[in-house]
C-alpha positions in Angstrom: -56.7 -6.4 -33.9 -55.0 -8.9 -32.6 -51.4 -7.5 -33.4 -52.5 -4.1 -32.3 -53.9 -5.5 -28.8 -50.2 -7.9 -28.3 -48.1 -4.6 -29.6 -49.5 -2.3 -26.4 -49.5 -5.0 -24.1 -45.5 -5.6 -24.5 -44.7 -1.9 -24.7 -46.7 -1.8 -21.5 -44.6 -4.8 -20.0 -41.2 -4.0 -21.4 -39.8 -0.3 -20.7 -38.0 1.2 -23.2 -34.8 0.9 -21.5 -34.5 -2.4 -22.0 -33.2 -1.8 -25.4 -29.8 -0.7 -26.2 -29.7 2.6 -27.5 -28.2 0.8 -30.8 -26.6 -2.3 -32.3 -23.6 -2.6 -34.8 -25.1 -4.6 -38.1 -22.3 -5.1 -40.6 -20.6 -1.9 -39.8 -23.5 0.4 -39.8 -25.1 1.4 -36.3 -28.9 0.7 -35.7 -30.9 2.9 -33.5 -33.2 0.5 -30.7 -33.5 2.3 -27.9 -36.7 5.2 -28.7 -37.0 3.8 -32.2 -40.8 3.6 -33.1 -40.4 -0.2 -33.9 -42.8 -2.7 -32.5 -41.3 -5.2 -29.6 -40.5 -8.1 -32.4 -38.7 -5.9 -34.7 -36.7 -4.5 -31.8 -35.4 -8.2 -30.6 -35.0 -9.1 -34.3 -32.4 -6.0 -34.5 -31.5 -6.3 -31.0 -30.0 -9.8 -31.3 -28.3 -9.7 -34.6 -30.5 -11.6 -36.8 -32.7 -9.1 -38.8 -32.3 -10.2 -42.9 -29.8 -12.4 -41.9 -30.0 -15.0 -45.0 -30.0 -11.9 -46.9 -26.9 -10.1 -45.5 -25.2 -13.2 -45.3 -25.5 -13.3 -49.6 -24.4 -9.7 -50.0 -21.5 -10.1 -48.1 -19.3 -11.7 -50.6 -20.5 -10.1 -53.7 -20.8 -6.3 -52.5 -18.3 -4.4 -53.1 -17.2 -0.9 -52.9 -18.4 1.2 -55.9 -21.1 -0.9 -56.8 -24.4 0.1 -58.0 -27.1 -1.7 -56.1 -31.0 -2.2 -56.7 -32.8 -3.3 -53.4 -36.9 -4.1 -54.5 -38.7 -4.4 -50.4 -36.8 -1.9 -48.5 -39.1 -2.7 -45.4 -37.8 -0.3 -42.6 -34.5 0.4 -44.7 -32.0 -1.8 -42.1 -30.6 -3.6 -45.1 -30.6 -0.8 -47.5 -27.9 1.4 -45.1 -26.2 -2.0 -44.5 -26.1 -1.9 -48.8 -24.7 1.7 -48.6 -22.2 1.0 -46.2 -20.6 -1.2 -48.5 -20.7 0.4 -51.8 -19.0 3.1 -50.0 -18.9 6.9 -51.2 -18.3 6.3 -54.0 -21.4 3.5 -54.9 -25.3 4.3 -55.1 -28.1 2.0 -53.7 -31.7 2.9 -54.6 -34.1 0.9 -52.4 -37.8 1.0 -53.2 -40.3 -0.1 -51.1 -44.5 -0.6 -52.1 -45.4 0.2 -48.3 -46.4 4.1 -47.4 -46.2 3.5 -43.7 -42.6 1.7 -44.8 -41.4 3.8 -46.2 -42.1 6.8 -44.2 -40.6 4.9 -41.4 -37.4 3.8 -43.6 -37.0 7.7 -44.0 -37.1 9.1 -40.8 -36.2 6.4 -38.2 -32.7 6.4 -38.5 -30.0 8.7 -40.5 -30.5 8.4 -44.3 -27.0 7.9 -46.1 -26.0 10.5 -49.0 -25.6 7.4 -51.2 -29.2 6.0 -50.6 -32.1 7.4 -52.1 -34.9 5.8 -51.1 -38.6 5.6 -53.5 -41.7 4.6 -52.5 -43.9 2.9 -55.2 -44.4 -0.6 -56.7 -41.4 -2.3 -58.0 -41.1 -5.7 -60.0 -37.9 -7.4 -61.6 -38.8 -7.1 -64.9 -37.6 -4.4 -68.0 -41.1 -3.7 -67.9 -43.8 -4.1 -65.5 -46.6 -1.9 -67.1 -48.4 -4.8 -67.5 -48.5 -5.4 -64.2 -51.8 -4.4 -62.4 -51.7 -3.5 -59.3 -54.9 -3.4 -57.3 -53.1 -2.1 -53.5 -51.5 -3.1 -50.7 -52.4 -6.1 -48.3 -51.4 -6.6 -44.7 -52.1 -8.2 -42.0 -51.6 -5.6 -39.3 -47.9 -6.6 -38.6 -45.2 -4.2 -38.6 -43.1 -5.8 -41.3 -45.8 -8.5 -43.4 -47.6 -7.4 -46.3 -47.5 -7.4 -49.7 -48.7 -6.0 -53.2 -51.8 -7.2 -55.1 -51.4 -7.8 -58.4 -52.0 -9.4 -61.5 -51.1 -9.6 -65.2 -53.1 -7.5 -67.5 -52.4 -6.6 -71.4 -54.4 -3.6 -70.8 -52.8 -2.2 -68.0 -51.2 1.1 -68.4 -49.4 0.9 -64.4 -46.5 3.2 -63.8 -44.8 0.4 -61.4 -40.5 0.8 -61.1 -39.2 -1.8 -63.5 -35.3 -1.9 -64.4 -36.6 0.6 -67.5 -37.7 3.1 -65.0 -35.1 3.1 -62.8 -32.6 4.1 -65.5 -34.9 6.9 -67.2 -35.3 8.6 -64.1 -33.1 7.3 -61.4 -29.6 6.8 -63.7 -29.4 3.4 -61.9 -28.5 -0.1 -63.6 -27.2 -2.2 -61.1 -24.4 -4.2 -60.2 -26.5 -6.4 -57.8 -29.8 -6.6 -57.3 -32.0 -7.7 -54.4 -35.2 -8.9 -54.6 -37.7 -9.1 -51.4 -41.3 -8.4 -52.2 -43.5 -11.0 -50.4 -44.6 -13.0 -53.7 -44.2 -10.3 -56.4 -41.3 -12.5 -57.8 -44.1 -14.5 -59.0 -44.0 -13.0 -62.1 -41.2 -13.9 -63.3 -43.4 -18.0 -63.1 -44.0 -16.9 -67.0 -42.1 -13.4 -67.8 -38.9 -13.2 -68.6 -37.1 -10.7 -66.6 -34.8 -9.2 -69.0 -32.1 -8.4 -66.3 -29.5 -5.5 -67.7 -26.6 -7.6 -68.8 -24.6 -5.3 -66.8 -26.1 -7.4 -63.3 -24.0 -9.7 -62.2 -25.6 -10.7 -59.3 -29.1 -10.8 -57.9 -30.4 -12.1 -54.4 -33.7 -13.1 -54.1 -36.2 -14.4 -51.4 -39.1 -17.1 -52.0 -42.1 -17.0 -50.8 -43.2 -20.5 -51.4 -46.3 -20.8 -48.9 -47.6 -18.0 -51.7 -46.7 -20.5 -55.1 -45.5 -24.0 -53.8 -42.4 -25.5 -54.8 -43.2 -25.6 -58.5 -43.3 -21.7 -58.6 -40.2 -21.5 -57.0 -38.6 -24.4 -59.6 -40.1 -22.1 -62.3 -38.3 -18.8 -61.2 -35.4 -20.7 -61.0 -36.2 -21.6 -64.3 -36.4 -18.0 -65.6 -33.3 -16.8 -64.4 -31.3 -19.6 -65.7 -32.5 -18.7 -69.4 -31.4 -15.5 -68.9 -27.5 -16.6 -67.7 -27.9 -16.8 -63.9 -27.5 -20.2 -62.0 -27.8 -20.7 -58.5 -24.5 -19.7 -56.3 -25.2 -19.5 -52.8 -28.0 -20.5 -50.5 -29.0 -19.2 -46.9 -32.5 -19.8 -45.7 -35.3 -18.9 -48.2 -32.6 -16.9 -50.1 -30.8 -17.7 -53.2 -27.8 -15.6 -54.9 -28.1 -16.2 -58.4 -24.8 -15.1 -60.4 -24.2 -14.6 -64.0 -22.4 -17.5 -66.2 -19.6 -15.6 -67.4 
């Protein structure tokens, strides 16, 4: 309620043409001006700092003709920024576990031949179908929320997992990126089984969900399957293969 109530007043108090109509991010223009993006959003777009620590990791290891795997599209802004790098002649598939997300990421601003975007429940793992997944949490915010879920033997759940996406989407990834407000959690006791063809995968923490001993034991995971720690830029880690 809260949100909802601070969300009116500001589009109330600030007029729409205080936004420029766009912004340049990395190449790829950013509509502001008329977007149907709350007042924090907007600044966060407006003054060059949306995903930042992210796009700051992708910078040096995207490439064009690469095959990219984004898990937490969010509103899509680093998902076109993704397909502007791998160029015509790469693929990005970005999936993201919000409806309202994702039906904004599709129709806010120009989708990119090369991006295909999915909405459903993805987890960095070969398989997820034991992965339960009882819905989606938020707390009213534009861009906050986040699966809930928990491991169950039982569970039959037809969540995107890096099987998935190459039965039905063609996809395995050069690099993948990983944003999905805690769901990284499960790689605390699952290995991942990352395709061997990844070389590269970018991931945010989300320690005020696990504490710094889930966030040792990712980093534990990923290291038993080749990858060691590269690159650093706020909560987000680069992890690249030992060749």
């Amino acid at each position: 309620m809260w949100y909802a109530a601070r969300r009116a007043m500001l589009k109330y108090v600030i007029p729409e043409w205080y936004w420029p109509r766009s912004v340049m991010l990395d190449g790829v223009e950013i509509p502001v001006r008329g977007a149907k993006l709350n007042f924090g959003t907007k600044r966060w777009i407006a003054n060059g700092l949306y995903e930042i620590d992210e796009r700051n990791l992708i910078a040096s290891v995207v490439a064009p003709g690469m095959h990219v795997v984004e898990m937490g599209s969010s509103i899509g802004v680093l998902a076109r920024i993704l397909a502007h790098k791998v160029g015509p002649n790469g693929r990005v598939v970005s999936i993201e576990a919000s409806p309202q997300l994702y039906q904004l990421a599709t129709t806010w601003c120009p989708v990119p031949e090369t991006l295909r975007l999915v909405n459903g429940y993805a987890f960095p793992l070969k398989s997820a179908d034991h992965v339960a997944v009882s819905g989606f949490q938020t707390d009213g915010s534009e861009l906050d929320g986040r699966a809930m879920w928990n491991l169950d033997s039982e569970a039959d759940s037809s969540n995107w997992d890096f099987s998935r996406i190459e039965r039905e989407l063609g996809m395995v990834p050069d690099v993948l990126v990983v944003d999905i407000e805690g769901g990284e959690a499960v790689l605390r006791s699952q290995l991942a089984q990352i395709p061997q063809h990844t070389q590269h995968l970018i991931l945010e923490f989300h320690p005020h969900l696990y504490g710094s001993e889930g966030v040792h034991e990712i980093i534990e995971t990923l290291s038993r399957e080749g990858f060691k720690e590269a690159a650093v830029s706020g909560l987000c880690t680069r992890f690249s293969r030992i060749s």
